[in-house]
ZADREN-692515 format. One record per residue: residue number from 1; residue in three letters; chain; x, y, z of N, C-alpha, C in turn. Coordinates in nm, 2 decimals, padded with zeros to 4 digits. Layout:
# residues N
+-----+------+-------+--------+--------+--------+--------+--------+--------+--------+--------+--------+
!  nr ! rest ! kette !   n.xx !   n.yy !   n.zz !  ca.xx !  ca.yy !  ca.zz !   c.xx !   c.yy !   c.zz !
+-----+------+-------+--------+--------+--------+--------+--------+--------+--------+--------+--------+
! NUM !  ala !     A !      X !      Y !      Z !      X !      Y !      Z !      X !      Y !      Z !
...
+-----+------+-------+--------+--------+--------+--------+--------+--------+--------+--------+--------+
# end
This chain:
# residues 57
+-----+------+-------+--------+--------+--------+--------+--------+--------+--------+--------+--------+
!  nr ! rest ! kette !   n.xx !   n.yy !   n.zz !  ca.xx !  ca.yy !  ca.zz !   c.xx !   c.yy !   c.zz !
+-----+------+-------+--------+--------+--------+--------+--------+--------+--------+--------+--------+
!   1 !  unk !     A ! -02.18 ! -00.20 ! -00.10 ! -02.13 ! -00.11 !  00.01 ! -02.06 !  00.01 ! -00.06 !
!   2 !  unk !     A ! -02.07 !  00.10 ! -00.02 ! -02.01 !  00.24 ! -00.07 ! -01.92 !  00.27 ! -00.03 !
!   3 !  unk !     A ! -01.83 !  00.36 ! -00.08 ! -01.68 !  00.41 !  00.00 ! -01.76 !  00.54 !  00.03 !
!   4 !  unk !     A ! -01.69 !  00.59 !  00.14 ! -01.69 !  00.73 !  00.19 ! -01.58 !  00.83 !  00.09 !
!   5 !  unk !     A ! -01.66 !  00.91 !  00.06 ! -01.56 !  01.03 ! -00.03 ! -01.54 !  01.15 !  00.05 !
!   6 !  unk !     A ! -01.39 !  01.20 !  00.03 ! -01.32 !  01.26 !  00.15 ! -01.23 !  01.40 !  00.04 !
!   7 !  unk !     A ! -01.31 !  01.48 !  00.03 ! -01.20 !  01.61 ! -00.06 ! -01.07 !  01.61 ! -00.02 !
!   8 !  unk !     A ! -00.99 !  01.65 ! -00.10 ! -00.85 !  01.65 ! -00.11 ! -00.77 !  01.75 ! -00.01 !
!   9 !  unk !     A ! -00.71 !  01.73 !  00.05 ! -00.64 !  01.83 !  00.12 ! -00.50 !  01.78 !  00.14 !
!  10 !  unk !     A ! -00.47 !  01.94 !  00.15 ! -00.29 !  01.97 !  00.14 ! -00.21 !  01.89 !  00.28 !
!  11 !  unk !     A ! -00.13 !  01.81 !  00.27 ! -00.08 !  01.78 !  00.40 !  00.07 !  01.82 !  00.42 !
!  12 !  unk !     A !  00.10 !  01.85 !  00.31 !  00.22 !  01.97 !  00.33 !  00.24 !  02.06 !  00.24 !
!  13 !  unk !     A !  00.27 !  02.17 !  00.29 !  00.20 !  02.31 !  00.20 !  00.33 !  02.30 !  00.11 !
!  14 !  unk !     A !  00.25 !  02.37 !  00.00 !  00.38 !  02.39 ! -00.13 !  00.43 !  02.51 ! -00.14 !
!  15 !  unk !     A !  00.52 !  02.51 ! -00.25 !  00.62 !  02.66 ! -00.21 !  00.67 !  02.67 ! -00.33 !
!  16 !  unk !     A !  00.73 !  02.80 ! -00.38 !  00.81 !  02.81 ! -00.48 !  00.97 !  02.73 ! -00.50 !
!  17 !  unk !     A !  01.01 !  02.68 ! -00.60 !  01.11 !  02.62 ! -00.64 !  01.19 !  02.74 ! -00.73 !
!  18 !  unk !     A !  01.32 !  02.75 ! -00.73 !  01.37 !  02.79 ! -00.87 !  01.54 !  02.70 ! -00.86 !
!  19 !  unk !     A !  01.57 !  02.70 ! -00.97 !  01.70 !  02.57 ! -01.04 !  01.73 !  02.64 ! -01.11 !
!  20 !  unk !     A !  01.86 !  02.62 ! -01.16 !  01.95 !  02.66 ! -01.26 !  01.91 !  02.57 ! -01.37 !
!  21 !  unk !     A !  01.95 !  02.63 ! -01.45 !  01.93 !  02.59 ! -01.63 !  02.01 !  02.44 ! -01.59 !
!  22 !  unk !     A !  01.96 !  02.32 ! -01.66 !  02.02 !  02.18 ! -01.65 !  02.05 !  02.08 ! -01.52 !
!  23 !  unk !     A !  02.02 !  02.19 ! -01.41 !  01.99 !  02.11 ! -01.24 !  01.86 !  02.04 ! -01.26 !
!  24 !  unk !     A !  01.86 !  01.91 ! -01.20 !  01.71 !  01.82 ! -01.20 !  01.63 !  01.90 ! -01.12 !
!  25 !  unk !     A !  01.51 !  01.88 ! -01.12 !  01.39 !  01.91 ! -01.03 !  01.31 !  01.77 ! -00.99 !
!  26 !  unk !     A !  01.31 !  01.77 ! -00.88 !  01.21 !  01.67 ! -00.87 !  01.08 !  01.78 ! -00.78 !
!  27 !  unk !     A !  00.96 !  01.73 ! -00.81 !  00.87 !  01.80 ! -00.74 !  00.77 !  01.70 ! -00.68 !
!  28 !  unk !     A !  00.76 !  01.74 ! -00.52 !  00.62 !  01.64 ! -00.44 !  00.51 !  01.72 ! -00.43 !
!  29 !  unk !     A !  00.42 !  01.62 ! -00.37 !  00.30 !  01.71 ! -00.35 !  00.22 !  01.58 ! -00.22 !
!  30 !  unk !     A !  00.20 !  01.64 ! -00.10 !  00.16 !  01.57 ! -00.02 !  00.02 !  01.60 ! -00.01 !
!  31 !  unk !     A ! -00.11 !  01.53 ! -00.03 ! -00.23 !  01.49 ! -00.03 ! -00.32 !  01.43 !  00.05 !
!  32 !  unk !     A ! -00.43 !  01.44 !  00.07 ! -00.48 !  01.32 !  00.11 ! -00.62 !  01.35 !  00.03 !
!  33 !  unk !     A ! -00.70 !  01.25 !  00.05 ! -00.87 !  01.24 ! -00.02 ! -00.89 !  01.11 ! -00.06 !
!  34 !  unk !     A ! -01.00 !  01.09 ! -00.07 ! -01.07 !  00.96 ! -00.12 ! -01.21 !  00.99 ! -00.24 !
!  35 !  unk !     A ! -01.15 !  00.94 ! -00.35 ! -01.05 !  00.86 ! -00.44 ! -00.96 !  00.96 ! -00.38 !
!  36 !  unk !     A ! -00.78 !  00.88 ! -00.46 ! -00.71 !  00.93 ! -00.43 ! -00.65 !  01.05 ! -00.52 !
!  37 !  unk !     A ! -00.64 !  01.17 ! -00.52 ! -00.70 !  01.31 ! -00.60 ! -00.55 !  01.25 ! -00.71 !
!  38 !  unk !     A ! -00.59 !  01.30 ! -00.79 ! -00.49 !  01.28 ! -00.91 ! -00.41 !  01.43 ! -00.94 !
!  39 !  unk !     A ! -00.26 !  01.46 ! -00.95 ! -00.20 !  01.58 ! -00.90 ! -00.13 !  01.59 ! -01.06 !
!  40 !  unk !     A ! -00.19 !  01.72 ! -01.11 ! -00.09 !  01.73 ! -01.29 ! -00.03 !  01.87 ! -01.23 !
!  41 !  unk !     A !  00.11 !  01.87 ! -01.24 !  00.23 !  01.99 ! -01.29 !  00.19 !  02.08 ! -01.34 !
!  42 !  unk !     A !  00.23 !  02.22 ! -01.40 !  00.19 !  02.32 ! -01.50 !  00.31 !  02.39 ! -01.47 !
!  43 !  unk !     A !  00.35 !  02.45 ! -01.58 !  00.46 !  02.52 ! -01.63 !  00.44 !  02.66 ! -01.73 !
!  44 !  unk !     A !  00.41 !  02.74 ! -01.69 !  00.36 !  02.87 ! -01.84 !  00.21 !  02.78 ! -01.89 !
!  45 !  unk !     A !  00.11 !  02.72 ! -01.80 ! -00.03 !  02.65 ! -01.86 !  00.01 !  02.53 ! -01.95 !
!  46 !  unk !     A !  00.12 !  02.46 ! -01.94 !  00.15 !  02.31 ! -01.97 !  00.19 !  02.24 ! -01.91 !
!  47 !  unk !     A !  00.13 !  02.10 ! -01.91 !  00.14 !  02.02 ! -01.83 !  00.26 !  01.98 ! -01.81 !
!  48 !  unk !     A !  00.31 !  01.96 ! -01.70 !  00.44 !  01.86 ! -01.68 !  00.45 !  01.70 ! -01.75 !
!  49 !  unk !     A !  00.61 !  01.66 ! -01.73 !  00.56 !  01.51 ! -01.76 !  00.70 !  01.47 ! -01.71 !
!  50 !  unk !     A !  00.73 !  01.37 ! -01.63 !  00.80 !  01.26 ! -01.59 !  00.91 !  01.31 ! -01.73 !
!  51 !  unk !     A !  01.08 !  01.29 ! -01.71 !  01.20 !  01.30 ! -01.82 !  01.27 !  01.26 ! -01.74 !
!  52 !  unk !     A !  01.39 !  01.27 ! -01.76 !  01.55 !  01.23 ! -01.77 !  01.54 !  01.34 ! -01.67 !
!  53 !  unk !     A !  01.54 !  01.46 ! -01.63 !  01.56 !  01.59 ! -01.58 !  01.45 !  01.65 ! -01.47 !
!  54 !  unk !     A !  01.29 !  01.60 ! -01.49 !  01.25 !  01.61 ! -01.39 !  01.14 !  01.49 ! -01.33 !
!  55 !  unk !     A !  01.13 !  01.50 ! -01.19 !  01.07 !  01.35 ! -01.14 !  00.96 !  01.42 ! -01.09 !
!  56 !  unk !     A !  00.82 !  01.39 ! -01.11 !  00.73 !  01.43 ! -01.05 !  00.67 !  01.29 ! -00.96 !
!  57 !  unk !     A !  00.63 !  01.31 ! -00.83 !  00.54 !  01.24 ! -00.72 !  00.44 !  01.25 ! -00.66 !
+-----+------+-------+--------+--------+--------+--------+--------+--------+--------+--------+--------+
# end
């Protein structure tokens, strides 16, 4: 049996953030699709990653 594949779409629009030097960030990202779309950060063209300082979801 096959799964039905479903493109990704935004289900709440994103926006600019800005923080002070040493304030945490956390950042969401609401999705939907089938598989379930896999969501990477970027920063100046580098990836983000999970720290002490910032939470990505």
């Amino acid at each position: 049996m096959s799964e039905t594949l479903c493109k990704p779409t935004i289900v709440q629009t994103l926006r600019d953030t800005n923080i002070n030097e040493g304030e945490k960030l956390k950042l969401h990202a609401a999705l939907n699709g089938h598989p379930e779309p896999e969501i990477i950060w970027y920063r100046n063209n580098i990836p983000l990653k999970n720290s002490r300082d910032l939470t990505l979801t």
